[in-house]
SENUFI-696191 format. One record per residue (C-alpha): residue number from 1; x, y, z. Coordinates in Angstrom, 3 decimals. Each point is the difference from the previous one (the first is absolute). Layout:
// residues N
     i          x          y          z
   NUM          X          Y          Z
...
This chain:
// residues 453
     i          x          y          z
     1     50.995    -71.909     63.351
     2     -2.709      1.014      2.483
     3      0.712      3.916     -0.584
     4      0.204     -1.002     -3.747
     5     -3.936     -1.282     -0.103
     6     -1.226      2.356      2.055
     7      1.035      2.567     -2.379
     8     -1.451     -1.520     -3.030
     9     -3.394     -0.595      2.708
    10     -0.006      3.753      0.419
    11      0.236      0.480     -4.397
    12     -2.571     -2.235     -0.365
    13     -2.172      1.921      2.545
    14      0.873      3.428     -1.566
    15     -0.773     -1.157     -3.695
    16     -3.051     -1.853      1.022
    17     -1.363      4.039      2.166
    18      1.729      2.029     -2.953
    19     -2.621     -2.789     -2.731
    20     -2.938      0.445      2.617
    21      0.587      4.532     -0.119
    22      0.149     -0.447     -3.542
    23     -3.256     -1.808     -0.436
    24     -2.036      2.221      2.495
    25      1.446      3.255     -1.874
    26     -1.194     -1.611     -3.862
    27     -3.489     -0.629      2.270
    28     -0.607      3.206      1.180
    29      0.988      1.685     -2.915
    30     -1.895     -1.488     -2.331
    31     -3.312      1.347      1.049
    32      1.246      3.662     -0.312
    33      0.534     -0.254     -4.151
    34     -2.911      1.471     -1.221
    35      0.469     -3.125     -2.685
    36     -1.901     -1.846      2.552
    37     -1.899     -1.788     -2.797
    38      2.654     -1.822     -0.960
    39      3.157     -1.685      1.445
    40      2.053      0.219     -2.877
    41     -1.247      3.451     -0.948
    42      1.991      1.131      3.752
    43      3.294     -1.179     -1.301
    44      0.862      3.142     -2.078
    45     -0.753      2.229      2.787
    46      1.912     -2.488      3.398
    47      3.157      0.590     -1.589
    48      0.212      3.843     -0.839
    49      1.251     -1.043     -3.332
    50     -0.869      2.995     -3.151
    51     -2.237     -1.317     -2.414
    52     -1.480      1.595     -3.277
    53     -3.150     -1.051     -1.494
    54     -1.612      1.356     -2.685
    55     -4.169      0.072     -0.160
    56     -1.553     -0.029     -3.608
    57     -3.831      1.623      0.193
    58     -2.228     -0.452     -2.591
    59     -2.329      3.295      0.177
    60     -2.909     -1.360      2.202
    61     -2.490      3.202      1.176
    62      2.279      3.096      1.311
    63      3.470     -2.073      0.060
    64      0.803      1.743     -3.309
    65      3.089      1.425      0.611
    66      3.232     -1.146      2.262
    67     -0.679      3.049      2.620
    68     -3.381     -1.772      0.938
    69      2.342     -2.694      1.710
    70      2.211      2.251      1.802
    71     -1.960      0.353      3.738
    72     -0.473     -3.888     -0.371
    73      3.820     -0.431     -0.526
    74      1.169      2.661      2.215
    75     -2.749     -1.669      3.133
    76      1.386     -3.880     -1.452
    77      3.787      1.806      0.911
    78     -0.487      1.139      3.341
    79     -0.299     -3.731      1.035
    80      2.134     -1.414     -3.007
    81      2.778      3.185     -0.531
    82      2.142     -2.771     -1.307
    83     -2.471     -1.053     -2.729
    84     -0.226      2.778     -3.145
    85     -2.273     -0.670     -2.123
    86     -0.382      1.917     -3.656
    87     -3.100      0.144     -2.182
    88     -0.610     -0.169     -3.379
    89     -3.448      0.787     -1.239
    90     -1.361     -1.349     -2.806
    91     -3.364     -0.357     -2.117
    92     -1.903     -2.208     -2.287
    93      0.818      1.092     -3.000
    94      3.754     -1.488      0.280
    95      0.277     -1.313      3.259
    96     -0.333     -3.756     -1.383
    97      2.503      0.886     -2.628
    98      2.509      1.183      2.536
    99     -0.285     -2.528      2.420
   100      0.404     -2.677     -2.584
   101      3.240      1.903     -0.769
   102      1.330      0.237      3.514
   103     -0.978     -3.532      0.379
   104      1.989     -1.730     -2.965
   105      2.931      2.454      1.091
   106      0.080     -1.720      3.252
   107     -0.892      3.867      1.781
   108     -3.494     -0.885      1.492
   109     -1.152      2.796      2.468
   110      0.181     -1.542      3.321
   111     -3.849      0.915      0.396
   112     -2.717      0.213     -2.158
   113     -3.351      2.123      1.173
   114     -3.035     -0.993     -2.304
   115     -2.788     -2.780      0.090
   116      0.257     -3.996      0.044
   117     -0.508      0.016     -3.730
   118      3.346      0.663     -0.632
   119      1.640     -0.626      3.161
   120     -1.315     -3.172      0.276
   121     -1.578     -1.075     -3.242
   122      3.181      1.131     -1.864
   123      2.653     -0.078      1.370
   124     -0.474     -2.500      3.624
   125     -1.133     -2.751     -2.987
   126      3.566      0.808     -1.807
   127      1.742     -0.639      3.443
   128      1.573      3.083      0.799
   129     -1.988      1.302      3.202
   130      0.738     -0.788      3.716
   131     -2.003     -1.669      2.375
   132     -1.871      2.612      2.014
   133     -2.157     -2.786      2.282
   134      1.775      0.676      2.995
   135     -1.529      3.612     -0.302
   136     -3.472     -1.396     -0.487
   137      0.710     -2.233      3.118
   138      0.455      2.610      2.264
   139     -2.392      3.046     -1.299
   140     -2.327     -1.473     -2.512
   141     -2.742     -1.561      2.123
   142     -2.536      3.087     -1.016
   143      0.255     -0.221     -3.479
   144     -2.855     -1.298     -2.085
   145      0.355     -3.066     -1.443
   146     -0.732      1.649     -3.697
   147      2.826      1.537      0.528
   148      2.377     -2.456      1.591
   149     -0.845     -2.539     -2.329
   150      1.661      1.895     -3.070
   151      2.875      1.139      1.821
   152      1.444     -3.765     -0.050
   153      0.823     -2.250     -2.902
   154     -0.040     -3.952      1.097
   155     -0.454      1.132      3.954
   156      2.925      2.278     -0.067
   157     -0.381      3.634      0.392
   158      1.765      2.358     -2.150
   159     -1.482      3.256      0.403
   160     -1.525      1.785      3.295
   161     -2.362      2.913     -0.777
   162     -0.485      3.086      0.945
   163     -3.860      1.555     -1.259
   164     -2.577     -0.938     -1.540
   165     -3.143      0.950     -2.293
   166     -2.915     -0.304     -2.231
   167     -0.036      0.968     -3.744
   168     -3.669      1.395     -0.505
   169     -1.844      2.139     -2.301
   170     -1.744      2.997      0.727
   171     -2.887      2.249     -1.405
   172     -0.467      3.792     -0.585
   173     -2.186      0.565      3.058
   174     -2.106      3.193     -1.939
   175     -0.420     -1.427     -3.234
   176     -1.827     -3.088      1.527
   177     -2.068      2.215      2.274
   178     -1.054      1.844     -3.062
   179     -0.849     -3.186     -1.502
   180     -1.863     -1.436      2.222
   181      2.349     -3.055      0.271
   182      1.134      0.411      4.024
   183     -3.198     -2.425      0.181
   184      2.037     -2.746     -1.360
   185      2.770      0.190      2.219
   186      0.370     -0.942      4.021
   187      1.938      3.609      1.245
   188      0.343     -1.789      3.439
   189      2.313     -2.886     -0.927
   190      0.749      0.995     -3.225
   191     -1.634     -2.987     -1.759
   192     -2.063     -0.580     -3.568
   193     -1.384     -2.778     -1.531
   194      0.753     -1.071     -4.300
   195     -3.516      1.071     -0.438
   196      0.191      3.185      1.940
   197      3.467      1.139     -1.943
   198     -1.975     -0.697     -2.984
   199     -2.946      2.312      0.598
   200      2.216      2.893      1.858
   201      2.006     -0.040     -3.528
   202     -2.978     -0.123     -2.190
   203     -1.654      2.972      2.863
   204      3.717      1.905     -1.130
   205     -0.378     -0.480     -3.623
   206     -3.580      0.900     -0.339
   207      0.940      3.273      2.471
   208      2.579      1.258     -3.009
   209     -2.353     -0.457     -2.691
   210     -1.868      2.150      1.604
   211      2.405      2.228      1.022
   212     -0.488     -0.109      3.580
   213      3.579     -1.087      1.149
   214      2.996      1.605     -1.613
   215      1.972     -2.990     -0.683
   216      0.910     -1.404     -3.441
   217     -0.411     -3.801      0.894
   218     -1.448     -2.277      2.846
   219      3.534     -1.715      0.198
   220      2.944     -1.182     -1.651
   221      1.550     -3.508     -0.612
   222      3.449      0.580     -0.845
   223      1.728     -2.616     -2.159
   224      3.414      1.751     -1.224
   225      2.496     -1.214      2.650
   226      0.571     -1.856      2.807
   227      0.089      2.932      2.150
   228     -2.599     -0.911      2.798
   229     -1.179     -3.131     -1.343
   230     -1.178     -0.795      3.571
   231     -3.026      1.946      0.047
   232     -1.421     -1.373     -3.537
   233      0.989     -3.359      1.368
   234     -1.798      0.810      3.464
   235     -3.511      1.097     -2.484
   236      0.424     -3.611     -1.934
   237      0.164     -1.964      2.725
   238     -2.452      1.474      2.235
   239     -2.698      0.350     -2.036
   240     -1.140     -3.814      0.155
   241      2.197     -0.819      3.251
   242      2.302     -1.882     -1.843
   243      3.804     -0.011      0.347
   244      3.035      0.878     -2.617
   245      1.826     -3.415      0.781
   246     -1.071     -3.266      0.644
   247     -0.067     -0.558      3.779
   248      2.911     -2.645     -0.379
   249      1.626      2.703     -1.864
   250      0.935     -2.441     -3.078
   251     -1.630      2.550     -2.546
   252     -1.189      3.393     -0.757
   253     -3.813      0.210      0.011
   254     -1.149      2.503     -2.701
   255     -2.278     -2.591     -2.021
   256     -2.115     -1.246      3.085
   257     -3.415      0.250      0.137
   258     -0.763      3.033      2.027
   259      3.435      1.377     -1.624
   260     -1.362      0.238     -3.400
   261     -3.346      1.113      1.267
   262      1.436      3.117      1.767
   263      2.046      0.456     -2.986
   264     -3.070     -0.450     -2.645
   265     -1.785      2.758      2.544
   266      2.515      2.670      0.003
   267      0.430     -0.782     -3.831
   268     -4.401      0.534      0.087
   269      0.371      3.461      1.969
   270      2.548      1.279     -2.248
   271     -2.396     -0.905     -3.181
   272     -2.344      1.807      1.831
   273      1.746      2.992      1.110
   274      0.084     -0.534      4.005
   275      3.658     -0.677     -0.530
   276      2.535      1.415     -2.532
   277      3.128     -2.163     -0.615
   278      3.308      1.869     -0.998
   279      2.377     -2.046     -1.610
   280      3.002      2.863      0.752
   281     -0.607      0.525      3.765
   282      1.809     -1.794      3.002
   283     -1.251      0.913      3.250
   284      1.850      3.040      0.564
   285     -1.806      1.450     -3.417
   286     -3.359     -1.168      2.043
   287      0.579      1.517      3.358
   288      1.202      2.792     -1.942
   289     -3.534      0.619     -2.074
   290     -1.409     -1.121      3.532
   291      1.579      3.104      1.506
   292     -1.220      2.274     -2.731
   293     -3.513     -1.481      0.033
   294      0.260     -1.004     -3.051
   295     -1.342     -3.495      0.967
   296     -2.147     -0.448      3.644
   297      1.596     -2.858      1.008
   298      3.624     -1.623      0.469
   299      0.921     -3.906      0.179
   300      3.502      1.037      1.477
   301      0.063      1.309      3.216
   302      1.342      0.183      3.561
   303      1.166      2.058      2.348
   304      3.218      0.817     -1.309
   305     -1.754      1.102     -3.464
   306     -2.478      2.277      1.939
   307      2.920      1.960      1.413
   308      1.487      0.306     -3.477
   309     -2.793      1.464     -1.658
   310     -1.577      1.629      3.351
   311      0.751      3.975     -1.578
   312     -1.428     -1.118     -3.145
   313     -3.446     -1.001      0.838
   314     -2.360      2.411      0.111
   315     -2.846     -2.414      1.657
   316      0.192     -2.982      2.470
   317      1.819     -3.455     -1.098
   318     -2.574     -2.096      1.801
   319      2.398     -3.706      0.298
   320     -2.105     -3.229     -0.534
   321      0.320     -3.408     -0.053
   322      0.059     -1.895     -3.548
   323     -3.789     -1.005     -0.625
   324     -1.044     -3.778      0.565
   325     -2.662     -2.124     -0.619
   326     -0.804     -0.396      3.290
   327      1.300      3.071      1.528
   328      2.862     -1.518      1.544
   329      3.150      0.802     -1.684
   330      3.450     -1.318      0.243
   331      2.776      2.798     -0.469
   332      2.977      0.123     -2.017
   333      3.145      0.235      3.358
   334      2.262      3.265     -1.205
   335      2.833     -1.961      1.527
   336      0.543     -1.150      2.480
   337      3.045      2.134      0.318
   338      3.510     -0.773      1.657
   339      3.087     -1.187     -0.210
   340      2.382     -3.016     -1.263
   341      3.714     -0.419      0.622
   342      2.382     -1.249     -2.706
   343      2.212     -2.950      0.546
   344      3.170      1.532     -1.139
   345      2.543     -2.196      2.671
   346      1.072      2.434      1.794
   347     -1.658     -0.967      3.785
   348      1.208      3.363      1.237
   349     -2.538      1.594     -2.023
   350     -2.670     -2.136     -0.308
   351     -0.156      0.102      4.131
   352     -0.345      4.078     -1.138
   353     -2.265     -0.195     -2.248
   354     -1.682     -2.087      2.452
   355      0.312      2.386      2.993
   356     -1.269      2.732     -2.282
   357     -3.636     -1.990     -1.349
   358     -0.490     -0.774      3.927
   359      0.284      3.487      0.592
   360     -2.381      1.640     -2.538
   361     -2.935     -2.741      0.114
   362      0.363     -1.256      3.522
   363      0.955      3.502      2.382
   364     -3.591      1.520      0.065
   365      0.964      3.638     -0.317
   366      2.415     -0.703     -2.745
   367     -2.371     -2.195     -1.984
   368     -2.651      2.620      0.896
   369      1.995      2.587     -2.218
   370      1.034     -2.100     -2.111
   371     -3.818     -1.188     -0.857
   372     -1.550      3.688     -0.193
   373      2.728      0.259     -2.623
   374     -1.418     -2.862     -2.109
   375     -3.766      1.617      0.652
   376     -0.750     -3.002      0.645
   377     -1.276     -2.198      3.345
   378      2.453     -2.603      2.367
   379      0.065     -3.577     -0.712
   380      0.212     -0.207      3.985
   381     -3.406     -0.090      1.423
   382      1.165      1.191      3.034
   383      1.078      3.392     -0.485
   384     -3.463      1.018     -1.070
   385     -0.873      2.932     -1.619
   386      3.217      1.639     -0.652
   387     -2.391      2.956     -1.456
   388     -2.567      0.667      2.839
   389      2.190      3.096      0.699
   390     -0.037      1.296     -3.131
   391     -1.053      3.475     -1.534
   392     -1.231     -2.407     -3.145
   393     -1.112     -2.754      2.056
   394     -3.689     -0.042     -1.115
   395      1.395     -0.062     -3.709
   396      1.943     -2.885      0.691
   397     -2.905     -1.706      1.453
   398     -1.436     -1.423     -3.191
   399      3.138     -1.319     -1.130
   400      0.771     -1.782      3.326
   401     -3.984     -1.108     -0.674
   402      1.193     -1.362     -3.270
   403      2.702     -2.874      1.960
   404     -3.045     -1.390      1.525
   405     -0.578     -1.213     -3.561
   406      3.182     -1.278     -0.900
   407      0.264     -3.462     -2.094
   408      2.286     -2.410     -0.910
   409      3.804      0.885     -1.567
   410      0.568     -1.903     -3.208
   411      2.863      2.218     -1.133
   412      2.576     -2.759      1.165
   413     -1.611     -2.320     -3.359
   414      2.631     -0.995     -2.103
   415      0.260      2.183     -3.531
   416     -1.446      2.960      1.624
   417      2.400      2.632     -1.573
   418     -1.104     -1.790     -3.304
   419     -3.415      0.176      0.519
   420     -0.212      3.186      1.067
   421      0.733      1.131     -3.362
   422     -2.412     -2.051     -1.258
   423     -2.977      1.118      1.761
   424     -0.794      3.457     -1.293
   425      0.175     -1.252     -3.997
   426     -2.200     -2.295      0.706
   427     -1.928      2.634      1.967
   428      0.256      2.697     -3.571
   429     -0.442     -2.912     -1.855
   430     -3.792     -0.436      1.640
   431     -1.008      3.587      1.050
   432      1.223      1.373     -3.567
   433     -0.299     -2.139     -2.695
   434     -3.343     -1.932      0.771
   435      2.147     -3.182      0.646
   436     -1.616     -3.506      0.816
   437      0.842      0.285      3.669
   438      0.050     -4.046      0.719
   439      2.350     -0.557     -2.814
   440      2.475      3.124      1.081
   441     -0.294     -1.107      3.357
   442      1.092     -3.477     -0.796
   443      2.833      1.578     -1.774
   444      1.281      2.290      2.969
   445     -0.110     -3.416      2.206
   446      1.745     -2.264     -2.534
   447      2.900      2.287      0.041
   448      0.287      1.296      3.193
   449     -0.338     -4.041      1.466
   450      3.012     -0.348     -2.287
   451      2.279      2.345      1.906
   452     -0.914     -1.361      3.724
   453      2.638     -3.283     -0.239
């Protein structure tokens, strides 16, 4: 009996040191998964196990094709080999439309690269993203708060971003010099007041009548698509400091005050020739004429559309700020940018997907690629200026200038798809016909507050 117990003794003792080696090994280990955001996102790559994800990527600055992933998959796979990941580019003219598709078939991508309008707004309100707080939790601290705030739905995160921007306009440098309208406009930070944008446009107008400047027209407000409603949105709102949702976000704000003034004022400087109004033109028709100098100014622009047209302009794209009342504008975000992961119950690869978004937005010389391919600037403060270095760096300045200005992100209002193709008939519907702009502003809001639920 003796020799009996003191074997099972010894058991005991070997199961309880065999329990102890086992814990110490899942401790040490642990730190050496470059998941290190996340617990669960290390589970893919402790066990060795092959995993296939696939990445969908809407086409956000220079991530146009699937090649402009491969050094950020093939760096993601010398710490993840067992993790492959395939991507599947897509764009805005379909991308919804296939999605929706893949969606209702039950074959979601496993990630989704675009902004929280979709990722969140869409499809985190349907109930079909994961929760990505534990990566916010452990890598997140340095993000602003604009930004944080509409990467979460109800306190739960559901997207972690990558870059970040401001839409801006921007005015043929020459063509105001020849006017005389650089006197209107702060060069240093980029700035104008309402009153100044009216008199540099009026200074433009006057300077073709007389043939001094070799554009056609001061400026364009294209009303014939959707196609970068931002920046028209941007002029509206700025022009009286007011803001294109309530601030509970319970309606669209088209009809306020300072809405319908900015609107009636535009509508005036059309009348009156500072402004033309094209009814057939979205903004790639505008940056286009912009390009050709066929108007001296563009209300859609950023850093990513300077590089686009860079070999067609034969003067300098000068980027400013959207004029305000009181010279202190608020900025359209273009994003933020990053990255949402599809609840599609497989753990395996959702603790990939995982792994992978850590990778890109939290590893600094990853997410420093991976942001120069956007063209646009980190969400993480900390990294700095990823362009200091830069052949272009003093071109980029302006635009990183530009995120100084940044305002609030209503894109997450309910109805926004909707609404959005509301906005530029009602915008036709004042430039071109002469409309009462009250009573077609009341009409934009009464439908587009029907769509928000």
């Amino acid at each position: 009996m003796k020799k009996i117990i003191a074997l099972l003794l010894a058991l005991v003792m070997v199961v309880g040191l065999c329990a102890c080696s086992v814990e110490k090994t899942t401790e040490t280990q642990a730190p050496e998964t470059q998941a290190a955001a996340s617990g669960e996102t290390q589970a893919a790559a402790s066990t060795g196990e092959a995993v296939e994800i696939s990445l969908w990527a809407f086409n956000i600055g220079g991530f146009t094709e699937a090649s402009n992933w491969d050094s950020l998959v093939a760096s993601f796979n010398e710490q993840h080999p067992e993790i492959t990941v395939t991507v599947t580019p897509i764009n805005y003219q379909d991308g919804d439309q296939k999605l929706t598709t893949a969606i209702t078939s039950n074959q979601a991508p496993d990630i989704i690269f675009e902004g929280p309008e979709r990722i969140v707004g869409n499809y985190a309100r349907e109930g079909l993203m994961v929760d990505l707080s534990d990566l916010w939790t452990a890598s997140g601290s340095d993000i602003a708060e604009g930004i944080s705030s509409v990467s979460q739905l109800d306190g739960t995160y559901y997207m972690y971003p990558l870059s970040v921007a401001a839409h801006c306009m921007a005015i043929n440098y020459e063509v105001f010099e020849a006017a005389d309208a650089l006197q209107y406009i702060d060069e240093e930070t980029r700035t104008w007041t309402t009153d100044d944008f009216v008199a540099a446009m009026e200074a433009v107008r006057d300077a073709i009548d007389a043939g001094t400047v070799t554009v056609a027209v001061p400026g364009i407000i294209y009303c014939g698509a959707q196609g970068g409603d931002q920046g028209t949105r941007a002029l509206v709102n700025n022009l009286y400091s007011d803001y294109y949702v309530t601030e509970d976000g319970t309606s669209y704000n088209a009809n306020s005050e300072n809405n319908v003034k900015a609107l009636t004022l535009l509508q005036e400087m059309v009348n009156n020739k500072s402004l033309s109004a094209n009814a057939s033109f979205a903004a790639s028709d505008e940056l286009q004429a912009f390009a050709n100098q066929t108007c001296a100014v563009s209300f859609c622009w950023n850093f990513s559309n300077y590089t686009q047209y860079a070999e067609q302009t034969q003067f300098t794209p000068f980027a400013m700020a959207f004029p305000s009342d009181d010279g202190k504008p608020e900025l359209e975000m273009a994003g933020p940018y990053g990255f949402g992961v599809f609840d599609n119950g497989d753990q395996a690869k959702i603790d990939a997907a995982k792994a992978f978004v850590d990778f890109v937005c939290n590893d600094q010389t990853a997410g420093t690629e991976a942001v120069k391919t956007t063209g646009f600037f980190p969400v993480h403060a900390d990294w700095g200026d990823v362009y200091a270095d830069a052949e272009d760096a003093d071109l980029r300045a302006p635009f990183a200038l530009m995120s100084d200005y940044l305002g609030r992100y209503y894109s997450l209002t309910g109805g926004w798809t909707e609404q959005r193709a509301l906005w530029w008939p009602m915008l036709a519907e004042i430039m071109t016909t002469g409309a009462d702009v009250q009573t077609a502003a009341d009409n934009y809001v009464q439908q587009a507050n029907a769509n928000i639920g």
